[in-house]
C-alpha positions as CSV (number, residue, x, y, z in Angstrom):
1,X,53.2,6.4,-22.5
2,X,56.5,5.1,-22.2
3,X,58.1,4.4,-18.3
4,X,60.5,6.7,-19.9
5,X,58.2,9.6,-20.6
6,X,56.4,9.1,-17.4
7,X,60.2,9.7,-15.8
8,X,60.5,12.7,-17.7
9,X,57.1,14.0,-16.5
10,X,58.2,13.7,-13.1
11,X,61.4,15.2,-13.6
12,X,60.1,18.1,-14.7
13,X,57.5,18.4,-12.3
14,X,60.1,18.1,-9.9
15,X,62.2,20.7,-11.5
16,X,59.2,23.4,-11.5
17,X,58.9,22.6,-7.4
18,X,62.4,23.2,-6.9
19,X,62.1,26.1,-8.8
20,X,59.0,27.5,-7.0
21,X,60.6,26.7,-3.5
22,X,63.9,28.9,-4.2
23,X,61.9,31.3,-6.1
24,X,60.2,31.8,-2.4
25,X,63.2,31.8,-0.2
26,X,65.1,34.3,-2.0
27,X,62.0,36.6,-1.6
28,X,61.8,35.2,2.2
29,X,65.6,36.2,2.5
30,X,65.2,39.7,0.7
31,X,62.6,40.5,2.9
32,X,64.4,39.4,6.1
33,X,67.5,41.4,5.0
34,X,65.7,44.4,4.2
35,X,64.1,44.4,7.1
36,X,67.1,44.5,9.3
37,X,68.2,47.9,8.3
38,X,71.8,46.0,7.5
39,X,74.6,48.3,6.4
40,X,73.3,51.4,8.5
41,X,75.5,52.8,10.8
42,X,75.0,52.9,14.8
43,X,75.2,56.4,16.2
44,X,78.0,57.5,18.5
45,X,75.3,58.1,21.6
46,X,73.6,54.3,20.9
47,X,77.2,52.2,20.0
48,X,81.0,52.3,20.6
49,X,81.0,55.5,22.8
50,X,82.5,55.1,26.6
51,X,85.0,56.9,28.7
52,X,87.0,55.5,32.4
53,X,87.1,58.0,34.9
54,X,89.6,57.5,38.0
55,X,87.0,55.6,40.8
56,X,88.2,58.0,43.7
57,X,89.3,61.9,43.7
58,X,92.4,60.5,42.7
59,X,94.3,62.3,39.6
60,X,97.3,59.9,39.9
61,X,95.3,58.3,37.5
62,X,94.5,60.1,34.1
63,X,91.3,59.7,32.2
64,X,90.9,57.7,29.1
65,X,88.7,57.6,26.6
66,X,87.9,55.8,23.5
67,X,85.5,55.8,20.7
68,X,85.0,53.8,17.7
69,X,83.8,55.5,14.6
């Protein structure tokens, strides 16, 4: 065997491990990602939902509210 076909050997070796080791953390990845529930909406009663009332009997002051959708 030729130092040049020994190179090749390992090249190739090395191209199988670099294949093996993406292979494995796009399926680490999909499994993280699907396990996050990403894309899902937060309810109105969880998320985004408040309202400021006047701090005293006060109704010089009017209410506001604001919600995010």
């Amino acid at each position: 065997m030729t130092r040049i076909e020994a190179a090749r050997r390992r090249a190739a070796g090395a191209k199988r491990i670099a294949a093996a080791a993406a292979a494995a953390g796009f399926l680490v990845t999909l499994l993280l990602v699907r396990g996050t529930h990403l894309g899902h909406a937060a309810t109105a009663s969880s998320f985004g939902s408040s309202s400021i009332a006047p701090a005293s009997g006060s109704s010089s002051m009017p209410q506001a509210q604001t919600s995010v959708s």
